[in-house]
C-alpha positions as CSV (number, residue, x, y, z in Angstrom):
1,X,7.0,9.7,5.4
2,X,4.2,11.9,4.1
3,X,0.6,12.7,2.6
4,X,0.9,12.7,-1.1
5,X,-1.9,13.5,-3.9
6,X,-2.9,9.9,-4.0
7,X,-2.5,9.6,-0.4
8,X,-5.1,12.5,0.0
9,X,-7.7,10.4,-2.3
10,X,-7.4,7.4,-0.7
11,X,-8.2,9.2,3.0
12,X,-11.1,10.7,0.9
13,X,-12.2,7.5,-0.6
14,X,-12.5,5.5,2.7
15,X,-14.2,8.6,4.1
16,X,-16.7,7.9,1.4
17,X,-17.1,4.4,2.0
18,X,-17.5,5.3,5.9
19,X,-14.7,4.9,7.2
20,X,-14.1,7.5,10.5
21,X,-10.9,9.3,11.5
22,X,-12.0,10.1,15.1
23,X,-8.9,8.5,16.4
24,X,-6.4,8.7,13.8
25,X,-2.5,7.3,14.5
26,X,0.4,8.1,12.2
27,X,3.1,5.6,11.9
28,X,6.1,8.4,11.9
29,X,4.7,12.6,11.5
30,X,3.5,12.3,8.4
31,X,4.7,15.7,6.5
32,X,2.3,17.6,3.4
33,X,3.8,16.5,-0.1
34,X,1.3,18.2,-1.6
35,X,1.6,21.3,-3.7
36,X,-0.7,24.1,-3.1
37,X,-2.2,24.0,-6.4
38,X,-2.8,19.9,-5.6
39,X,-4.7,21.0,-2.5
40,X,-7.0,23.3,-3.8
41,X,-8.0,21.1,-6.5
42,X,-8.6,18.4,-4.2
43,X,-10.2,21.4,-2.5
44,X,-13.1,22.4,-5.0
45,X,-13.1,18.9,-5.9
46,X,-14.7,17.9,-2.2
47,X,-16.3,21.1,-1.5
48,X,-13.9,21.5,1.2
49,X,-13.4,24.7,3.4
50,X,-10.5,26.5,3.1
51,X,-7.7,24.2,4.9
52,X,-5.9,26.4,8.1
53,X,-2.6,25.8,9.2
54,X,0.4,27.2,11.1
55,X,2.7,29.5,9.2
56,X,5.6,27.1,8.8
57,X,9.2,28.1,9.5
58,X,11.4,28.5,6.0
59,X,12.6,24.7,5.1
60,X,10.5,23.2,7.4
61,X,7.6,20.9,6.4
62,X,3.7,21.3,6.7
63,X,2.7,18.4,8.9
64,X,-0.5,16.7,8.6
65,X,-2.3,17.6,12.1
66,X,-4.6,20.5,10.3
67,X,-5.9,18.5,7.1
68,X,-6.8,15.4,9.2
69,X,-8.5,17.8,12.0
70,X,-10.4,20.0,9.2
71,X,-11.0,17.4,6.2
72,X,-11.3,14.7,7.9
73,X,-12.9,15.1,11.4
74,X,-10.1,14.0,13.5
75,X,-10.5,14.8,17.0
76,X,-7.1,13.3,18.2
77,X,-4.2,13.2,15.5
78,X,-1.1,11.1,17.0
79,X,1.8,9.9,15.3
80,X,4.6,7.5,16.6
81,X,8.4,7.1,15.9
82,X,11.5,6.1,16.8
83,X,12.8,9.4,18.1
84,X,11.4,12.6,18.8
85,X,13.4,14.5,16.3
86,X,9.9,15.5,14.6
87,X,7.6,16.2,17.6
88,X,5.6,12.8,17.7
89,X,3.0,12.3,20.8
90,X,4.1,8.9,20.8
91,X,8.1,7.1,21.0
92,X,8.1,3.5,19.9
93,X,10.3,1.6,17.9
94,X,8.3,0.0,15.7
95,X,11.2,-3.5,15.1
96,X,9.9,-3.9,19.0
97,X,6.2,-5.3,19.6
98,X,4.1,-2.8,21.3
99,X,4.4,-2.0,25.1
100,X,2.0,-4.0,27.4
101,X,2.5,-1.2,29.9
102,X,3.4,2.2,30.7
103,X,1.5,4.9,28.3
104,X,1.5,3.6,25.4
105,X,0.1,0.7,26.1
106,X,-3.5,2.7,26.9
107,X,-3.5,3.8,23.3
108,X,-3.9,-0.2,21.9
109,X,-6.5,-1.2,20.2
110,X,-7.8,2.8,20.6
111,X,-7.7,4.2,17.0
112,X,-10.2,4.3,14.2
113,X,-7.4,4.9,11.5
114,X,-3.6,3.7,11.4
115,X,-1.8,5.4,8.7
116,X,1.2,3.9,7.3
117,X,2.4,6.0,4.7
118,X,5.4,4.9,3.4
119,X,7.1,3.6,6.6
120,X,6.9,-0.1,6.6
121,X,9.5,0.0,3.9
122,X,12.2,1.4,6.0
123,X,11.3,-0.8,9.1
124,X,13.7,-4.4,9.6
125,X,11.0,-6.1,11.5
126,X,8.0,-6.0,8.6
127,X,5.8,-8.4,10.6
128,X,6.3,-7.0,14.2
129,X,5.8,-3.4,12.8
130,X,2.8,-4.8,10.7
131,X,1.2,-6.6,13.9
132,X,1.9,-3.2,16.0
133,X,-0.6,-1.4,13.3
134,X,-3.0,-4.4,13.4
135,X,-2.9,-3.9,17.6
136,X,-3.0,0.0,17.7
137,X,-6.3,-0.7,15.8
138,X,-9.9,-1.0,17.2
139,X,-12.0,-3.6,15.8
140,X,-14.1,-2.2,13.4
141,X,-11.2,0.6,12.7
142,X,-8.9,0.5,9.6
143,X,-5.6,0.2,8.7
144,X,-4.2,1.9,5.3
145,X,-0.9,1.1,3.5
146,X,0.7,3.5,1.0
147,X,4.5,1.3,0.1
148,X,6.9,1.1,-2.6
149,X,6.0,-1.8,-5.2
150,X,7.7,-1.3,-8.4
151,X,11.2,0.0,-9.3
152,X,11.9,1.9,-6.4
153,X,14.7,-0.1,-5.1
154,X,17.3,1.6,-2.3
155,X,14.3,3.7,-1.3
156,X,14.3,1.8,1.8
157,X,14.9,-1.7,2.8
158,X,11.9,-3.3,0.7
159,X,9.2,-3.1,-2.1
160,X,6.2,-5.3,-1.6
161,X,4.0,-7.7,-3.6
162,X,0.5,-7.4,-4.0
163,X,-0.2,-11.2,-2.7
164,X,1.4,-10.1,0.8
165,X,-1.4,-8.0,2.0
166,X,-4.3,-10.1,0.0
167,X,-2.7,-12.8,2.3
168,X,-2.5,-10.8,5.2
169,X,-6.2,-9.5,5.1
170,X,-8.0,-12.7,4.8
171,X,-11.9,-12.8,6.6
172,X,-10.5,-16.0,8.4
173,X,-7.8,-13.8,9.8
174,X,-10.1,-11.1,11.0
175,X,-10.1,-8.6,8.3
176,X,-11.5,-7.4,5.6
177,X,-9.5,-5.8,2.3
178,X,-12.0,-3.1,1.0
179,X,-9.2,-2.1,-1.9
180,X,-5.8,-2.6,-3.4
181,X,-4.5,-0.5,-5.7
182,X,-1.2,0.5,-8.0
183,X,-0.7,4.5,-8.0
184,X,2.1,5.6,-10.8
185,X,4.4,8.4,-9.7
186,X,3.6,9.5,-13.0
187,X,0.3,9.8,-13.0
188,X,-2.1,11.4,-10.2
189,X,-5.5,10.9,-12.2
190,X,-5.3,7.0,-12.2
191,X,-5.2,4.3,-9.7
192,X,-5.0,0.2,-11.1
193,X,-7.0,-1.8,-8.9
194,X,-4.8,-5.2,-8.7
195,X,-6.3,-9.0,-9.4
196,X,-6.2,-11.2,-6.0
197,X,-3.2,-13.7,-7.2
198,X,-6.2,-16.0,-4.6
199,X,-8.7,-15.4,-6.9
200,X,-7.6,-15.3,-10.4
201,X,-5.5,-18.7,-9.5
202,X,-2.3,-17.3,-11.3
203,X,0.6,-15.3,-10.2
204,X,-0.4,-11.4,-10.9
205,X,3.7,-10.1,-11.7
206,X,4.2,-6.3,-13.0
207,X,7.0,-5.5,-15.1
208,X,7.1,-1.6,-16.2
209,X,9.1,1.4,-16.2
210,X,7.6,3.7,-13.6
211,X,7.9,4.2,-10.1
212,X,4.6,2.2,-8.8
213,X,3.1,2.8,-5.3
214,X,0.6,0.4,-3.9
215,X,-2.4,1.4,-1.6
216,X,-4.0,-0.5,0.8
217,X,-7.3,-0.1,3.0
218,X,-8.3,-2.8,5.3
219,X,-10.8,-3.1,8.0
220,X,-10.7,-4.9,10.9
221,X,-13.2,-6.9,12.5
222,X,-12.1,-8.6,14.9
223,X,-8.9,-9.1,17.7
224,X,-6.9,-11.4,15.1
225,X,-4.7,-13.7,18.1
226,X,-2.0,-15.6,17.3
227,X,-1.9,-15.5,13.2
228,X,-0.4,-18.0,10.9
229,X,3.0,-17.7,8.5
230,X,1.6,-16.2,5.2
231,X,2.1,-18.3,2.4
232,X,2.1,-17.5,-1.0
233,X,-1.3,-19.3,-2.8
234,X,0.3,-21.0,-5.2
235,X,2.6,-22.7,-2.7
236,X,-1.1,-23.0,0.0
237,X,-3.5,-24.4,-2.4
238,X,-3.8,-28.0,-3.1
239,X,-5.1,-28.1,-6.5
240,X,-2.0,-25.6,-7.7
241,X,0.6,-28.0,-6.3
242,X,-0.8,-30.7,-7.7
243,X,-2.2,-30.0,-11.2
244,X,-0.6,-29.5,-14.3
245,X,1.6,-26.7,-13.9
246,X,3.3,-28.6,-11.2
247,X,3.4,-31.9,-12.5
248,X,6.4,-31.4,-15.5
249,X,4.2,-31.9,-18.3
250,X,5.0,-29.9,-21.5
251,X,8.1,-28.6,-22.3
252,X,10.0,-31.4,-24.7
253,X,9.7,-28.4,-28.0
254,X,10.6,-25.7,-25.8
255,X,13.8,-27.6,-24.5
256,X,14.5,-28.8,-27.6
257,X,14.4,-25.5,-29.4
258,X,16.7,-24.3,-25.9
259,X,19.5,-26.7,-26.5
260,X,19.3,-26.0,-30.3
261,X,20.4,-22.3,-29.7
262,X,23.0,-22.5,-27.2
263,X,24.7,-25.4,-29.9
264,X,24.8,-22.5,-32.2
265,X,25.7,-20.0,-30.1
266,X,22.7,-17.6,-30.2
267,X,20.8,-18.1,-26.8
268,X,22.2,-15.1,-24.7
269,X,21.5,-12.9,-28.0
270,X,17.7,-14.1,-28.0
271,X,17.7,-13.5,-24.5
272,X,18.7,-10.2,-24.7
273,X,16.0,-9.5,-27.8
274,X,13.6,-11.1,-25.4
275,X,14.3,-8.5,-22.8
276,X,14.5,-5.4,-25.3
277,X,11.1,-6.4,-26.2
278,X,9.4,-6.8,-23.1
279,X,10.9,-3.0,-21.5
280,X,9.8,-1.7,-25.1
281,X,6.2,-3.4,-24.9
282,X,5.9,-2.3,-21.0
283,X,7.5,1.2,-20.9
284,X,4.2,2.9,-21.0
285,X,2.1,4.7,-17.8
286,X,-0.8,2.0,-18.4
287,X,-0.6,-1.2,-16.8
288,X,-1.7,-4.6,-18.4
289,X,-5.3,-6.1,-18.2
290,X,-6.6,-7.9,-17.0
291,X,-4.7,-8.2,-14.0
292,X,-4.8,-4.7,-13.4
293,X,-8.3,-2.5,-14.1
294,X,-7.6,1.4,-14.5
295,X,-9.5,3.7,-11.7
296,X,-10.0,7.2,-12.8
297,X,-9.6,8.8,-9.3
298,X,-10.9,12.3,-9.6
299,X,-14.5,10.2,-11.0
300,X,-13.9,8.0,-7.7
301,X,-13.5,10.9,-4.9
302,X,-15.7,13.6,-6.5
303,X,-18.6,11.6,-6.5
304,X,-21.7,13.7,-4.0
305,X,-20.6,12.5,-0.7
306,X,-23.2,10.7,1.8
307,X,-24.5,13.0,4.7
């Protein structure tokens, strides 16, 4: 769990939209995973001061306290975890819904930024842990997401799709999305803003050949209660179940041409030619439009700032 390069420009990207960091919760001590070099040209790129921080023991990591406190204007930097092993304010396992007493439970609903940074993944209990960052909220606060997507799989117990969160952060729910975005391991400069599956009426998918990150920055706007299973639109909207894509039509050619090749043997090898094609035609760092539109970042966060 940590503050990477595109981590860093999506903290400065809400800031720009206006969102504070006050309050600001950590879901596990989020270490730097930045290099020095990264820093200072996120540095000069922001007209930052010089960033202060404890000399860190050899082999042990530069935690996020400092940056938050100096870049952002965090006045009270928590984190929470499951153990104590790395010096978090707060003790909570985050598979168990959040206390309703003792201390922790004064912190609910008390801070201006929840930052889950790539711990989600590793957490059993998505939706209790989920709902925990939701509660630790205030209303009119935010909640940001940075979780595997795309071919990172045995990082931790899950990669997620887009269409969860567009689900999740629905107005009727109580929130608003204000982005979601692709980030390729491969490539700091560019995010891919992602097509709401809701919107475009279509599953968005992503095959590629990368490791792909997705960022997430939500606002919330109001106490959310008890909230509804997601369901995935296609499966929730009326017009999807029941129109053409659903009802059978089409295929006689297809399935005709299908049974001609496994008669003769060849459907496995134009399978696998299928397949060969579709890694050679997606192995590139850009990602497909229109589904996904390309963000140069460094355009985004260097922008004159508002006073």
């Amino acid at each position: 769990m940590g503050i990477d390069i595109h981590n860093l420009h999506l903290l400065a990207h809400a800031q720009d939209l206006g969102v504070r960091y006050d309050r600001t919760l950590a879901i596990g001590r989020q270490a730097l995973f930045i290099e020095d070099w990264e820093l200072e040209a996120h540095r000069r790129l922001r007209s930052l001061p010089a960033l202060t921080e404890p000399p860190a023991p050899p082999g042990r990591p530069r935690y996020f306290e400092p940056l938050m406190q100096q870049w952002f204007g965090g006045q009270v930097v928590d984190a929470v975890d499951a153990s104590p092993y790395e010096n978090a304010r707060l003790i909570h396992d985050m598979n168990l819904p959040w206390p309703d007493s003792g201390e922790a439970s004064s912190v609910r609903g008390s801070y201006d930024a929840v930052l889950d940074f790539g711990c989600l993944e590793h957490v059993f209990n998505f939706p209790v842990a989920w709902r925990n960052c939701v509660d630790l909220c205030r209303v009119g606060g935010h909640v940001f997401h940075a979780l595997p997507a795309n071919n990172l799989s045995g990082h931790g117990f899950y990669q997620f799709s887009p269409e969860l969160f567009f689900n999740l952060y629905q107005r009727q729910h109580g929130f608003e999305l204000r982005g979601l975005w692709f980030a390729l391991k491969a490539d700091r400069l560019h995010w891919w803003k992602v097509a709401n599956p809701l919107a475009v009426k279509r599953r968005v998918n992503l095959r590629n050949s990368h490791e792909v990150y997705m960022l997430v920055l939500a606002r919330k706007l109001r106490e959310p209660g008890v909230l509804p299973a997601p369901q995935q639109s296609d499966y929730a909207q009326d017009e999807w179940v029941h129109g053409p894509a659903a009802n059978g039509a089409d295929g006689g050619g297809r399935r005709a041409l299908v049974r001609s090749l496994v008669r003769f043997g060849l459907i496995d090898a134009m399978r696998g030619a299928r397949e060969r094609l579709r890694v050679w035609r997606t192995s590139g760092i850009s990602l497909p439009a229109p589904d996904y539109e390309r963000v140069d970042v460094h355009r985004l966060v260097g922008r004159a700032r508002p006073s």
